[in-house]
GULUM-511953 format. One record per atom (N, C-alpha, C): atom name; residue in one letter; x, z, y. Coordinates in Angstrom, 1 decimal. Layout:
<pts>
+----+----+--------+--------+--------+
! at ! aa !     xx !     zz !     yy !
+----+----+--------+--------+--------+
! CA !  A !      X !      Z !      Y !
...
+----+----+--------+--------+--------+
</pts>
This chain:
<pts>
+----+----+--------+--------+--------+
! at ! aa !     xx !     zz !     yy !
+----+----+--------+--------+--------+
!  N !  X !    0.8 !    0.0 !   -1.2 !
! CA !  X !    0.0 !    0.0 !    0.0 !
!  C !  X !    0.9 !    0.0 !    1.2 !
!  N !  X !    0.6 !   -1.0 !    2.3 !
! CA !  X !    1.7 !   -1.2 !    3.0 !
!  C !  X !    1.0 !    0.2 !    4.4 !
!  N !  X !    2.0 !    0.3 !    5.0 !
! CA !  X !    1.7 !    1.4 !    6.0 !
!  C !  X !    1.1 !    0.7 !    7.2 !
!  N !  X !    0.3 !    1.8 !    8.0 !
! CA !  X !   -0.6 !    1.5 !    9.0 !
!  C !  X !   -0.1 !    1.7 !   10.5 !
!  N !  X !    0.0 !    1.0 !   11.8 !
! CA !  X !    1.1 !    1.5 !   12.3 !
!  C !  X !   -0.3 !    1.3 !   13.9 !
!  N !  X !   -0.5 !    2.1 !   14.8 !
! CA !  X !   -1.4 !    2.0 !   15.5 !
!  C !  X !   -0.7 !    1.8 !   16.9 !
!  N !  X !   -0.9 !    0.7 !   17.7 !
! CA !  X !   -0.1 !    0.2 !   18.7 !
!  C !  X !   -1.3 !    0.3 !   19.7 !
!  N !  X !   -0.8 !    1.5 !   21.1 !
! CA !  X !   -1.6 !    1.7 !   22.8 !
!  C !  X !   -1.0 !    0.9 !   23.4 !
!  N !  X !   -1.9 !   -0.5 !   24.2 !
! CA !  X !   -0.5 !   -0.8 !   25.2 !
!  C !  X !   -2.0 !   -1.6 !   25.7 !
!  N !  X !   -2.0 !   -1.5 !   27.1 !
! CA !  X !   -2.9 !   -2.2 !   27.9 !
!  C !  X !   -2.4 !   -3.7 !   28.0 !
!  N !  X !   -1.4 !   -4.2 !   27.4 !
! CA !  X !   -0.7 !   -5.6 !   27.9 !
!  C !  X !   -0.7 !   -6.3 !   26.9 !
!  N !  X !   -1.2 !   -7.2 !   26.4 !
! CA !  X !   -2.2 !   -8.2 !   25.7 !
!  C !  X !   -0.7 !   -8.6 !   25.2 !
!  N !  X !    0.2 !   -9.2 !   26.1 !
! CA !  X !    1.5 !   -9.9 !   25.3 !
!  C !  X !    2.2 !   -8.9 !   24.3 !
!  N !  X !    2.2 !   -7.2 !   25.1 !
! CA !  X !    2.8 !   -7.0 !   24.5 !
!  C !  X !    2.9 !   -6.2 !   23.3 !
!  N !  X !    0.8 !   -6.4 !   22.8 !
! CA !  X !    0.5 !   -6.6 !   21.6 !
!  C !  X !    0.7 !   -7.3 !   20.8 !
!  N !  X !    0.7 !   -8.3 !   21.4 !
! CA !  X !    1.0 !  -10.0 !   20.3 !
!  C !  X !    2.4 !   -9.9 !   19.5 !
!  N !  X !    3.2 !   -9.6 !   20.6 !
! CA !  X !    5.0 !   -9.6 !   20.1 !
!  C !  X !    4.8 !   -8.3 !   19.0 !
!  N !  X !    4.4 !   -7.0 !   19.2 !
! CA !  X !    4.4 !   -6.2 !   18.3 !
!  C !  X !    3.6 !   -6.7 !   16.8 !
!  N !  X !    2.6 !   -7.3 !   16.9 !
! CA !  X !    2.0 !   -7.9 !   15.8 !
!  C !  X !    2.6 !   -8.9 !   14.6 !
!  N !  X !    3.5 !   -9.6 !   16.0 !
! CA !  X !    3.8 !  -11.1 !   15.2 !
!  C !  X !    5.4 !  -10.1 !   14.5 !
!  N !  X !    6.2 !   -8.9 !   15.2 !
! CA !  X !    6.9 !   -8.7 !   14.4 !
!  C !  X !    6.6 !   -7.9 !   13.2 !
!  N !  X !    6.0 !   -6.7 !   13.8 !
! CA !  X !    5.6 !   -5.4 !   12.5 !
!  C !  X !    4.8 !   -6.3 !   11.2 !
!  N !  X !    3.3 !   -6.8 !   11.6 !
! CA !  X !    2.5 !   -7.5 !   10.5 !
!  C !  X !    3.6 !   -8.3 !    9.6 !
!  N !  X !    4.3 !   -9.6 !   10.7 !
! CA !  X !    5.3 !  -10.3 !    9.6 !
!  C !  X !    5.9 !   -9.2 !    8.5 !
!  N !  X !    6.5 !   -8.2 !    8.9 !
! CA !  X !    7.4 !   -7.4 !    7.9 !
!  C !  X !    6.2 !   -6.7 !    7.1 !
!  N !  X !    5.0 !   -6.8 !    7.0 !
! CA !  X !    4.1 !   -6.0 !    5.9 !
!  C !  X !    3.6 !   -4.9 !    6.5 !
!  N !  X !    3.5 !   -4.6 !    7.8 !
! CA !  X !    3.1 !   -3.4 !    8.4 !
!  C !  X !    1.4 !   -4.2 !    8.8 !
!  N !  X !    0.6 !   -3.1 !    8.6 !
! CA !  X !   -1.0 !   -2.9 !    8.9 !
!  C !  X !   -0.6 !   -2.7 !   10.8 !
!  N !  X !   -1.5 !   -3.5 !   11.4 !
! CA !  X !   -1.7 !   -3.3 !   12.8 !
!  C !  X !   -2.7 !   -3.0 !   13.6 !
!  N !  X !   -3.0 !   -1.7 !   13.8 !
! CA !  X !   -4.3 !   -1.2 !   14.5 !
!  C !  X !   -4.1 !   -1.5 !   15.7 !
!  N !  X !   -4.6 !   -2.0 !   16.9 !
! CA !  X !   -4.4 !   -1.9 !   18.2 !
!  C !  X !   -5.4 !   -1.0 !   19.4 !
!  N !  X !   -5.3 !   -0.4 !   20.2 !
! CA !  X !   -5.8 !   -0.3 !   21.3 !
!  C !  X !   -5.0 !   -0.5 !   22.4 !
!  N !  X !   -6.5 !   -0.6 !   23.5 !
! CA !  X !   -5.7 !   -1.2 !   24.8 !
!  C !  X !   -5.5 !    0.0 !   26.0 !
!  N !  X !   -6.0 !    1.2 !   25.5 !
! CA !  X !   -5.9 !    2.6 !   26.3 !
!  C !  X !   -6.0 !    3.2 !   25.6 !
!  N !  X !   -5.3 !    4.3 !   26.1 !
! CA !  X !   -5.4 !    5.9 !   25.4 !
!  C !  X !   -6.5 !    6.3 !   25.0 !
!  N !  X !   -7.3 !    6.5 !   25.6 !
! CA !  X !   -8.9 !    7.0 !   24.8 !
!  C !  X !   -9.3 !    6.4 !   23.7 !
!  N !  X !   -9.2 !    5.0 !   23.9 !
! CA !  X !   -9.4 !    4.2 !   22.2 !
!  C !  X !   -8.4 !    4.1 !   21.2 !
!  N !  X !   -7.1 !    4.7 !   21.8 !
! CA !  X !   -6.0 !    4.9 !   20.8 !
!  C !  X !   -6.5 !    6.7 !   20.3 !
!  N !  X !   -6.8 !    7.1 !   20.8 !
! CA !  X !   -7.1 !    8.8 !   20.5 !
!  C !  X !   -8.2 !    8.3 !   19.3 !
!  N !  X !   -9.4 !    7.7 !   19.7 !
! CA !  X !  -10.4 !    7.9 !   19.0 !
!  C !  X !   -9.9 !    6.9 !   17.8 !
!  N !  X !   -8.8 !    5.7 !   17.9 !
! CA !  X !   -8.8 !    4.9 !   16.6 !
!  C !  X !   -7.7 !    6.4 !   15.5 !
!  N !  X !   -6.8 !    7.0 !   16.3 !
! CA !  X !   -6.1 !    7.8 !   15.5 !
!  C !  X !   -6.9 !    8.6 !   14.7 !
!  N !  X !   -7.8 !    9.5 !   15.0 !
! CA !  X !   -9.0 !   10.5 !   14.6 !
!  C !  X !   -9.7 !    9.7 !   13.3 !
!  N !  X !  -10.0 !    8.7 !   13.5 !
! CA !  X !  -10.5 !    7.7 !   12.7 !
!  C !  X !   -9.8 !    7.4 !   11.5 !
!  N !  X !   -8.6 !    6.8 !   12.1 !
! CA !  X !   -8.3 !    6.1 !   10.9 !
!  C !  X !   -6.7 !    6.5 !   10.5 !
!  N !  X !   -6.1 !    7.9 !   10.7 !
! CA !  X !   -4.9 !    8.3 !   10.8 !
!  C !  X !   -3.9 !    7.6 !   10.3 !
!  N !  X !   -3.5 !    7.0 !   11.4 !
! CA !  X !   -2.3 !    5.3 !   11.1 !
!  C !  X !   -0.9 !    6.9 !   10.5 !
!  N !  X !   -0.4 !    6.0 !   10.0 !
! CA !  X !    1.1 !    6.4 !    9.7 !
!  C !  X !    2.1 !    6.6 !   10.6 !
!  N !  X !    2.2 !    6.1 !   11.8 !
! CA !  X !    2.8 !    5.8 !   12.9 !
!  C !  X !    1.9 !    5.1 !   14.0 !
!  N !  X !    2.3 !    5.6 !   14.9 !
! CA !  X !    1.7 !    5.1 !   16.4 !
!  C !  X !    3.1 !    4.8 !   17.8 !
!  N !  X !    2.9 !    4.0 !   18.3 !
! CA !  X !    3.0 !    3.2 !   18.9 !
!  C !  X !    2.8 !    3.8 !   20.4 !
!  N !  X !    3.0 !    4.2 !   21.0 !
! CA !  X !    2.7 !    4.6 !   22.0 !
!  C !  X !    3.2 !    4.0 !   24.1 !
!  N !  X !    2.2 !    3.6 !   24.7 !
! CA !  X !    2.9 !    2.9 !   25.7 !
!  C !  X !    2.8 !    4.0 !   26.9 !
!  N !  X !    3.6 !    4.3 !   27.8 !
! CA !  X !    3.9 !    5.8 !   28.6 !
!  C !  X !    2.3 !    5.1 !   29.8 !
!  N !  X !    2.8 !    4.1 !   30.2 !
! CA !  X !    2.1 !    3.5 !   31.4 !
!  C !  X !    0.5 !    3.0 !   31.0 !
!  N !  X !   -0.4 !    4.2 !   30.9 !
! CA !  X !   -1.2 !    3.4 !   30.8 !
!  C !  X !   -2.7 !    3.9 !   31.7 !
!  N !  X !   -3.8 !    3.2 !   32.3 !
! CA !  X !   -4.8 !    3.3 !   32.5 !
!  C !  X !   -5.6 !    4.3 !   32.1 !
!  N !  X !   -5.8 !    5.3 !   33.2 !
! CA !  X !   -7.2 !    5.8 !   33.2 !
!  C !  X !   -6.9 !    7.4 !   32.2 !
!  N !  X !   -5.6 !    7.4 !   31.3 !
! CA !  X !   -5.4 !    9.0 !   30.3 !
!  C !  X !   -3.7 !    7.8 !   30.5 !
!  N !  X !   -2.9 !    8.6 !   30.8 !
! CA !  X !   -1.2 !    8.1 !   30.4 !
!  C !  X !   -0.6 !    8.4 !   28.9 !
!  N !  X !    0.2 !    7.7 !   28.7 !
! CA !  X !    0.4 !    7.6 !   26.9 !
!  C !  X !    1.0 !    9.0 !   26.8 !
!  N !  X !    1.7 !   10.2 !   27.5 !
! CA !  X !    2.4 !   10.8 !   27.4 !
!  C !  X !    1.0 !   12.3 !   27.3 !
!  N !  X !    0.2 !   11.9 !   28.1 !
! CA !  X !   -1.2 !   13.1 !   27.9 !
!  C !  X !   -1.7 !   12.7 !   26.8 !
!  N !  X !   -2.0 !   12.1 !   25.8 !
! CA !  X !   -2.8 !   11.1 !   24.6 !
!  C !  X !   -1.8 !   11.9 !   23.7 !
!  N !  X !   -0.4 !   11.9 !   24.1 !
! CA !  X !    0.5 !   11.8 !   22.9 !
!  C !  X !    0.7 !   13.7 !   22.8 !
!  N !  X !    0.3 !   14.2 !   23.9 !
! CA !  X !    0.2 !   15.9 !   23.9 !
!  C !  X !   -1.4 !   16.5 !   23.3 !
!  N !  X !   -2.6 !   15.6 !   23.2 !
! CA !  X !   -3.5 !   15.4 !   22.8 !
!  C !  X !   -3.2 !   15.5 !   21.3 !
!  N !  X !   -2.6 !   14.3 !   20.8 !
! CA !  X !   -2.4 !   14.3 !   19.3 !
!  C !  X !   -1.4 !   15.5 !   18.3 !
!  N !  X !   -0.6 !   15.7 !   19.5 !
! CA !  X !    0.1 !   16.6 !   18.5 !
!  C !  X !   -0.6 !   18.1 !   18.6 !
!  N !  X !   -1.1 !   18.7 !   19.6 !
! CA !  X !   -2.4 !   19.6 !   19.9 !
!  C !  X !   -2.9 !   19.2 !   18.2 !
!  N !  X !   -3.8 !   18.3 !   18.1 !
! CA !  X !   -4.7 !   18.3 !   16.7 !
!  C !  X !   -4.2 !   18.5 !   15.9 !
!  N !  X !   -4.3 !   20.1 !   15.0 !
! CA !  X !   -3.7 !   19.6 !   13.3 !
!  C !  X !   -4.4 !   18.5 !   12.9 !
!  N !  X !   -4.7 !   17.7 !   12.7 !
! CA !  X !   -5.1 !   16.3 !   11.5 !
!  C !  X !   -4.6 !   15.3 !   11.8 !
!  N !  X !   -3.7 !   15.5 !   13.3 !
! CA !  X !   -2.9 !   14.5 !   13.6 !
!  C !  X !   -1.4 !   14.7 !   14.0 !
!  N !  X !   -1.0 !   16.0 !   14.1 !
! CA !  X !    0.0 !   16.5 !   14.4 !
!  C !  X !    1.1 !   15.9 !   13.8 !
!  N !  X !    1.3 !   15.5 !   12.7 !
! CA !  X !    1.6 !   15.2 !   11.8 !
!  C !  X !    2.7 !   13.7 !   12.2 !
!  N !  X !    1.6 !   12.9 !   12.7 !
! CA !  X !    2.2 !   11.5 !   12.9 !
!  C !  X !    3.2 !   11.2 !   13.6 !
!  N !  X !    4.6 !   10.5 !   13.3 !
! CA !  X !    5.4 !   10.6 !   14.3 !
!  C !  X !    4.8 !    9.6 !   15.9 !
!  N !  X !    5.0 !    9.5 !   16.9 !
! CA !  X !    4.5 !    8.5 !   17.7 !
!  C !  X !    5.9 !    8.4 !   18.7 !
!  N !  X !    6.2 !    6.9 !   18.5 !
! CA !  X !    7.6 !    6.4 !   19.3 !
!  C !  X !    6.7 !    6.0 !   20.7 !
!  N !  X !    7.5 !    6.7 !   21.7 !
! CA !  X !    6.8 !    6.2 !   23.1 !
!  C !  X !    7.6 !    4.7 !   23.6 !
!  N !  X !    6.9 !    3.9 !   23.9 !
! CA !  X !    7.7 !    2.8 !   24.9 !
!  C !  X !    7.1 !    2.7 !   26.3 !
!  N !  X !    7.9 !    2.0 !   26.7 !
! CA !  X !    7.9 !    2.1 !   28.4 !
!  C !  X !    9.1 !    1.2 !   28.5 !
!  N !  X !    8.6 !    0.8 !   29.8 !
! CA !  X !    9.2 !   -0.5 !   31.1 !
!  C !  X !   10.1 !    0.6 !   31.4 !
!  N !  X !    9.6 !    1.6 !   32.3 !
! CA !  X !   10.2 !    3.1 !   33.0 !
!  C !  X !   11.5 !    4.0 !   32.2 !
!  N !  X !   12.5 !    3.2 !   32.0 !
! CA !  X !   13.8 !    3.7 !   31.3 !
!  C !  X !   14.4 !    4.9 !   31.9 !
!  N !  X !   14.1 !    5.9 !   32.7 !
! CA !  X !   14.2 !    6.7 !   33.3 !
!  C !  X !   14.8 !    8.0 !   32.4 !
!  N !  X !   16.1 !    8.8 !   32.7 !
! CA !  X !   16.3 !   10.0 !   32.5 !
!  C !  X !   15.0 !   10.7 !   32.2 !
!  N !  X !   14.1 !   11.0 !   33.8 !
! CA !  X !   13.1 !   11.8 !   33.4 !
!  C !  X !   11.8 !   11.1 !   32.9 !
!  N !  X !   11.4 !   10.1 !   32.7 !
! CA !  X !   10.5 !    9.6 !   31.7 !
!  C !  X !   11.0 !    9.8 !   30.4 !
!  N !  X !   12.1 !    9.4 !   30.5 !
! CA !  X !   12.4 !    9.7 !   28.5 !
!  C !  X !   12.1 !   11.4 !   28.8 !
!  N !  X !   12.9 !   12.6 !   29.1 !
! CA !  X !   12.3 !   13.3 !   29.0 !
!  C !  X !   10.8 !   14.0 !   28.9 !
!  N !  X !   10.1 !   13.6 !   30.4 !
! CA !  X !    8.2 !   13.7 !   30.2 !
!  C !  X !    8.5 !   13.2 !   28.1 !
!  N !  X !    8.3 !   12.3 !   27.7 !
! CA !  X !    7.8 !   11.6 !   26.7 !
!  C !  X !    8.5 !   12.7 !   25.6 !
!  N !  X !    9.6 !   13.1 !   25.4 !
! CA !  X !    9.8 !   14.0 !   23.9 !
!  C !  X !    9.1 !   15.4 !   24.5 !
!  N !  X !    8.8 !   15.6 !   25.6 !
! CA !  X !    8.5 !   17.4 !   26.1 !
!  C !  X !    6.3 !   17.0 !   25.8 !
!  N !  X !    5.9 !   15.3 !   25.6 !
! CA !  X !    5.2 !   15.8 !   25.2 !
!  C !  X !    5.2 !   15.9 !   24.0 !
!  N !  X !    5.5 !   15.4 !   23.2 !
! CA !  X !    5.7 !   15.3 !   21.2 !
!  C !  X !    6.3 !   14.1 !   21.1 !
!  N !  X !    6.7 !   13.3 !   21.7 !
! CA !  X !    7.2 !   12.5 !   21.3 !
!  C !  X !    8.9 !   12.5 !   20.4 !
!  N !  X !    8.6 !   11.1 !   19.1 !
! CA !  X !    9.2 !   11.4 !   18.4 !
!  C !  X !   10.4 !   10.4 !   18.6 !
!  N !  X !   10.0 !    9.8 !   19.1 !
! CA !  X !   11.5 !    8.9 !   19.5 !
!  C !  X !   11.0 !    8.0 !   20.5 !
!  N !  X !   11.9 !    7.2 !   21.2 !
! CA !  X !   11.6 !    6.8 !   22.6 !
!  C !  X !   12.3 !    5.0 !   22.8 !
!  N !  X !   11.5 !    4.2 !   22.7 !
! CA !  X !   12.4 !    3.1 !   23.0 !
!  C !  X !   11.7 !    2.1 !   25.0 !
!  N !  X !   13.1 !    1.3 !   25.0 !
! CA !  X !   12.6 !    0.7 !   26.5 !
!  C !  X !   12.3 !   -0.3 !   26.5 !
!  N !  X !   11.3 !   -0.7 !   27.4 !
! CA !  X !   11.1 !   -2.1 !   27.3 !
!  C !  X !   12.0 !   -3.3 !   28.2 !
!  N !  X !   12.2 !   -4.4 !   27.8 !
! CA !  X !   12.0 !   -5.4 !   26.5 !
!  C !  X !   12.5 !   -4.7 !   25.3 !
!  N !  X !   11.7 !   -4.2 !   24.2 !
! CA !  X !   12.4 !   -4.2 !   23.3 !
!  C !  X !   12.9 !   -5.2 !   22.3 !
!  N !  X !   13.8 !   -5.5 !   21.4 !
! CA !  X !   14.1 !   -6.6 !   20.4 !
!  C !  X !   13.0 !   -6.2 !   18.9 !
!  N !  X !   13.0 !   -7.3 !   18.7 !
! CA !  X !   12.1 !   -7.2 !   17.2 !
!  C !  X !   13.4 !   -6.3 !   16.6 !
!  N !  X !   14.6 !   -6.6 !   16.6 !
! CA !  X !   15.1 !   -5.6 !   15.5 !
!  C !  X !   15.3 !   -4.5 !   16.1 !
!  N !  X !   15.5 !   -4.3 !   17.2 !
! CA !  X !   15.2 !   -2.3 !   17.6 !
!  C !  X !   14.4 !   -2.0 !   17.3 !
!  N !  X !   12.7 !   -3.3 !   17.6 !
! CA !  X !   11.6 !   -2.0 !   17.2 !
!  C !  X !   12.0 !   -1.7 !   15.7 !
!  N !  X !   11.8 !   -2.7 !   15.1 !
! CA !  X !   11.9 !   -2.8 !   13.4 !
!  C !  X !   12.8 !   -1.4 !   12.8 !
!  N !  X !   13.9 !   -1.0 !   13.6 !
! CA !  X !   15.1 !   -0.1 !   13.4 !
!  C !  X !   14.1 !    1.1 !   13.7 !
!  N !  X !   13.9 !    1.3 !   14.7 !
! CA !  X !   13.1 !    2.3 !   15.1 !
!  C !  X !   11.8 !    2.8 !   14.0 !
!  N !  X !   11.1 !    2.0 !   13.7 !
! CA !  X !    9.9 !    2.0 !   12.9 !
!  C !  X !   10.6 !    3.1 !   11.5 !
!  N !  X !   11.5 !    1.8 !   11.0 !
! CA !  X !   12.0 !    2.2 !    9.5 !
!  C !  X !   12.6 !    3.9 !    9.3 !
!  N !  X !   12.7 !    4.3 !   10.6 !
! CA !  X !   13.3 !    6.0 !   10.7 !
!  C !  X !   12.2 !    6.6 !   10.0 !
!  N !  X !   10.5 !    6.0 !   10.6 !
! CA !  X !   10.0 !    7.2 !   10.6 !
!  C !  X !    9.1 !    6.5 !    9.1 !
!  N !  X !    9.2 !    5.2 !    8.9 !
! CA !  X !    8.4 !    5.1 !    7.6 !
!  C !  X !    9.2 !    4.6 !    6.3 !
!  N !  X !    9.0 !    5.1 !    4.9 !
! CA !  X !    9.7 !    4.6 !    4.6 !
!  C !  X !    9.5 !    2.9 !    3.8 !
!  N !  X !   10.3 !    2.1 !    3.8 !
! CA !  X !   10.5 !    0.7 !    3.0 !
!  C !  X !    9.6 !    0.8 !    2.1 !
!  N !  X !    9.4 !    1.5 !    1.0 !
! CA !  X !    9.0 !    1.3 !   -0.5 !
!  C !  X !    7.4 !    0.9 !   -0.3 !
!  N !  X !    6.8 !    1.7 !    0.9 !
! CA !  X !    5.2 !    1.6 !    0.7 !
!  C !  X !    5.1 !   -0.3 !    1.3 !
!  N !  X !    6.1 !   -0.9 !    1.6 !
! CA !  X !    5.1 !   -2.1 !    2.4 !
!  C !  X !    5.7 !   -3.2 !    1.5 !
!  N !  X !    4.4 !   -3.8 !    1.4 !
! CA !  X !    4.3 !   -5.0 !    0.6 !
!  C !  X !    3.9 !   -6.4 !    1.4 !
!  N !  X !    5.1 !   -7.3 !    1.3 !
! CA !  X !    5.0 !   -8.2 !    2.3 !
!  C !  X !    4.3 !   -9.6 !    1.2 !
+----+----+--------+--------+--------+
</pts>
């Protein structure tokens, strides 16, 4: 069973690029385009990993991401934050709220892919 990996990002491209790499490699791809529907798709359907974008509309990925780790039934999931905002204290905000690792945007298909592989492991995905 290949793992489920839940991507927040209000930026339509830069869903697609996350799709066209993780799906290629056998990764399941949930999407939302805000925090609130990333909260409610997590609750729902407790992805393996999430995806997290710092900058977002209306709840910021970094309150969503203090949200999930708050819930035991979600606490659990690692969630990598990304962000444009490469910042000293943005990367900080983002691990002070639970976050579990931090990458910047542009990222490359093989950073994310490197990134990903820390927190899931290989054996479950079937390409």
């Amino acid at each position: 069973m290949a793992h489920t990996i839940l991507y927040v990002d209000d930026n339509a491209t830069n869903r697609q690029f996350a799709r066209r790499v993780l799906v290629g490699m056998g990764y399941i791809l949930v999407e939302a385009e805000d925090a609130i529907a990333g909260l409610d798709i997590a609750a729902n359907e407790v992805p393996d990993l999430i995806l997290m974008d710092v900058n977002l509309p209306e709840l910021e990925g970094t309150v969503a991401t203090a949200k999930l780790k708050a819930t035991p039934e979600l606490c659990h999931i690692p969630v990598i934050a990304i962000t444009a905002d490469d910042t000293q204290s943005v990367r900080e905000l983002c691990f002070q709220s639970g976050c579990d690792a931090y990458l910047g945007k542009p990222v490359s298909p093989t950073h994310l892919l490197e990134t990903v592989r820390q927190f899931l492991p290989q054996d479950r995905i079937t390409a």
